[in-house]
C-alpha positions in Angstrom: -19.5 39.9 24.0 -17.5 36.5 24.6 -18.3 34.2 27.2 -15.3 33.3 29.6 -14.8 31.9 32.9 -12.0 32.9 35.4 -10.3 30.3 36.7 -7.6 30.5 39.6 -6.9 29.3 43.3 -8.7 30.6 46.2 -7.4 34.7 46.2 -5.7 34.6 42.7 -8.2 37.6 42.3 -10.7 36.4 40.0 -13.0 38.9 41.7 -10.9 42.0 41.5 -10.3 41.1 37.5 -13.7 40.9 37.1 -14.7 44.6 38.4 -11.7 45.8 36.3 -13.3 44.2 33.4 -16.7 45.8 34.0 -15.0 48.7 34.1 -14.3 48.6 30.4 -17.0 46.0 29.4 -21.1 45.2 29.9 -20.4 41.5 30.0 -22.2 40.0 33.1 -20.2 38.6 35.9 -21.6 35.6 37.6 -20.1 34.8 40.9 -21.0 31.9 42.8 -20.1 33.5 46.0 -22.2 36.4 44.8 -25.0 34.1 44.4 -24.6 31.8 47.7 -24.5 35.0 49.8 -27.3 36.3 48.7 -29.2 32.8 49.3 -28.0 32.9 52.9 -28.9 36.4 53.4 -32.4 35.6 52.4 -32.3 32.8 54.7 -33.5 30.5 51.4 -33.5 26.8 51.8 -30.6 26.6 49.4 -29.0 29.3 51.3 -28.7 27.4 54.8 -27.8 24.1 52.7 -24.9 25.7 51.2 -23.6 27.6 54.3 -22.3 24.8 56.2 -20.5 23.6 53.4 -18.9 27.2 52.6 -18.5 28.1 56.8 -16.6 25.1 57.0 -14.1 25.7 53.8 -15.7 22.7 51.4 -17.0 23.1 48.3 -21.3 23.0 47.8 -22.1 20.3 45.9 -22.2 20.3 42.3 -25.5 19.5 41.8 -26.8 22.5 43.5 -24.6 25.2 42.0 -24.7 24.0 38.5 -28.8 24.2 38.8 -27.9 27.8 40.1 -25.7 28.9 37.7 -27.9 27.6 35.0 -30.6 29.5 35.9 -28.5 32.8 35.8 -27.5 32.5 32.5 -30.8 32.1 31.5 -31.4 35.3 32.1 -32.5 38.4 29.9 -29.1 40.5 30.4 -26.5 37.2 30.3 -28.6 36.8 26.8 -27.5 40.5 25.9 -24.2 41.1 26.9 -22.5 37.6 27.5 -21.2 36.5 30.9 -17.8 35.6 32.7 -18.1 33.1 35.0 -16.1 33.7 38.8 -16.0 30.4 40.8 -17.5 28.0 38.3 -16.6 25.6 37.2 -14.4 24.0 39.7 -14.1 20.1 39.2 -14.6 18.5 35.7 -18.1 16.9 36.2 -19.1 21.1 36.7 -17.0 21.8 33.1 -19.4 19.0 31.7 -22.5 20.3 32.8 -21.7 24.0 31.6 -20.6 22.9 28.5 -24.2 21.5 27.8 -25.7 25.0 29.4 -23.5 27.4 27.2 -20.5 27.8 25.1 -17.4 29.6 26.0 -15.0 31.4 24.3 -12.0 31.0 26.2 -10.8 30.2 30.0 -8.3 32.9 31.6 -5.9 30.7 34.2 -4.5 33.0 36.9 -1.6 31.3 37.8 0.3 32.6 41.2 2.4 30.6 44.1 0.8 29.2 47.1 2.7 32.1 49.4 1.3 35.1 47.6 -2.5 33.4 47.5 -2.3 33.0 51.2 -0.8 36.9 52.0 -4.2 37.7 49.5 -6.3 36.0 51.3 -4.8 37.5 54.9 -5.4 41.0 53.5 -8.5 40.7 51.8 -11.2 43.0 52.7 -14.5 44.5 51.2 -17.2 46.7 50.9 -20.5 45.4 52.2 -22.4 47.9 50.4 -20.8 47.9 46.7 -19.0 44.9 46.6 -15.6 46.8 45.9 -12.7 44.3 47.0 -9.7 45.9 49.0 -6.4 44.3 50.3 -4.1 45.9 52.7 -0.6 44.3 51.7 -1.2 45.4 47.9 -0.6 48.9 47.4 -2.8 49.2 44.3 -5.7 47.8 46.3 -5.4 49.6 49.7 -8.3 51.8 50.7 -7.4 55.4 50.7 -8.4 55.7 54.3 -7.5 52.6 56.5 -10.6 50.4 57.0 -13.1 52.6 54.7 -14.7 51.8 51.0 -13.5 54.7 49.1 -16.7 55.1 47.2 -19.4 54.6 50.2 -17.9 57.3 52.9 -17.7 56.5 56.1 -18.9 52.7 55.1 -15.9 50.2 57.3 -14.7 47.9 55.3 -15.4 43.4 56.1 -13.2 40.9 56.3 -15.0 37.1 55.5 -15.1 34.8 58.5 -13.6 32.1 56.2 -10.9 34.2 55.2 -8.3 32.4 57.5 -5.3 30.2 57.6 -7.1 26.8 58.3 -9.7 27.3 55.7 -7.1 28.6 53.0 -5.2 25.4 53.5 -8.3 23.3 53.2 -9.0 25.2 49.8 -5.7 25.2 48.6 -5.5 21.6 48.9 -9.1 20.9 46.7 -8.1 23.3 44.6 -4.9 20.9 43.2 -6.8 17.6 43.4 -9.2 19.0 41.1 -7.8 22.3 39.3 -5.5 19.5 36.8 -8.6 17.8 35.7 -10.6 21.2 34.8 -7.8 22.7 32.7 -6.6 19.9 30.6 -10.5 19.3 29.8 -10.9 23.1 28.4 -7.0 22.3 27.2 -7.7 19.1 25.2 -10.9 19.4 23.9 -11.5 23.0 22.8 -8.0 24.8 23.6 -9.9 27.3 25.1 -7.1 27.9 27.9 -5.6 31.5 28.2 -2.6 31.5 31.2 -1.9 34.9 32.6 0.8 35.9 35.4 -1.3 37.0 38.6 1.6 38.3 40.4 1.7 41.2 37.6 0.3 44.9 38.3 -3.6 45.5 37.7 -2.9 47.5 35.0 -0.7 45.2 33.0 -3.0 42.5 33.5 -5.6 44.7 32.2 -4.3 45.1 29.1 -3.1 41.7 28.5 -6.8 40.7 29.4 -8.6 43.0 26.9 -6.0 41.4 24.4 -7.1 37.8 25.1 -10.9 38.7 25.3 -10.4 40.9 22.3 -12.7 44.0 24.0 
């Protein structure tokens, strides 16, 4: 299986194209969110560190998620069945370092206006129990029943405390002082970048994805 990494602003819907793609595909998907939320759950020490950087909309610092994500991709099933990589990297100094961890096989770009990341972002709601992501001004990704996972009855639907305006804005903005630097690296040394259109249906990009990852 290839190794990829999903690159796009905050709520281009890196995480919604990655449970389509386990849909058709055992390739592992590594989500730094994932992985900080579980730290803070478990009250770690590199749980609390990172949650006053993620409450307040910054990033965590490289050091510590590039020591995380290494560690993931160590593991037994990465090994197996390849990974794709949701949230890392996101500046060039993280590109570095994961090109000394592993090698990829190509970056998907989700590229998609300012205007339709913030309505995403606004809408966005998920399931605490199976991690299924839901937005209510998409009609392809509204829950069946208003407020309720359609796979875990009766289990209400959360929306993320940093999901709001102010933080967007905050993201948005580090996203372009850094988002340049990241692509032209994968662009210019390896030609690894793959732009798709994340304003198209779910199942167009679909298909367009299992083209470019060739599954």
């Amino acid at each position: 299986m290839p190794n990829f990494v999903l690159f796009g602003a905050p709520g281009a819907g890196k995480g919604t194209l990655a449970g389509k793609i386990k849909s058709f595909s055992p390739v592992v998907h590594i989500s730094t969110g994932d992985l900080f939320r579980a730290n803070i759950k478990g009250d770690t020490p590199i749980g609390k560190e990172a949650k006053s950087f993620i409450d307040s909309g910054r990033l965590v610092p490289d050091s510590v998620v590039i020591d995380m994500v290494k560690d993931r991709i160590a593991q037994d099933d990465v090994k197996q069945n390849g990974f794709m990589l949701d949230g890392f990297p996101r500046t060039l100094d993280q590109s570095k370092a994961l090109s000394n961890i592993a090698s990829l096989d190509v970056v998907v770009v989700i590229d998609i206006p300012k205007e339709d990341l913030k309505n995403r972002i606004l809408g966005r709601y998920s399931c605490p129990k199976c991690g299924k992501i839901y937005n209510i001004y998409n009609d392809e990704l509204k829950p069946k029943i208003e407020g309720k996972c359609d796979t875990c009855t009766n289990t209400e639907l959360t929306h993320r405390s940093d999901d709001n305006e102010e933080t967007f804005e905050k993201r948005w903005n580090t996203y372009l002082s850094q988002s340049e630097e990241v692509i032209n690296y994968y662009s210019e040394t390896a030609g690894l970048v793959q732009k798709i259109d994340g304003r198209k249906t779910m199942s167009y990009t679909e298909q367009e994805l299992k083209q470019i990852l060739r599954i």
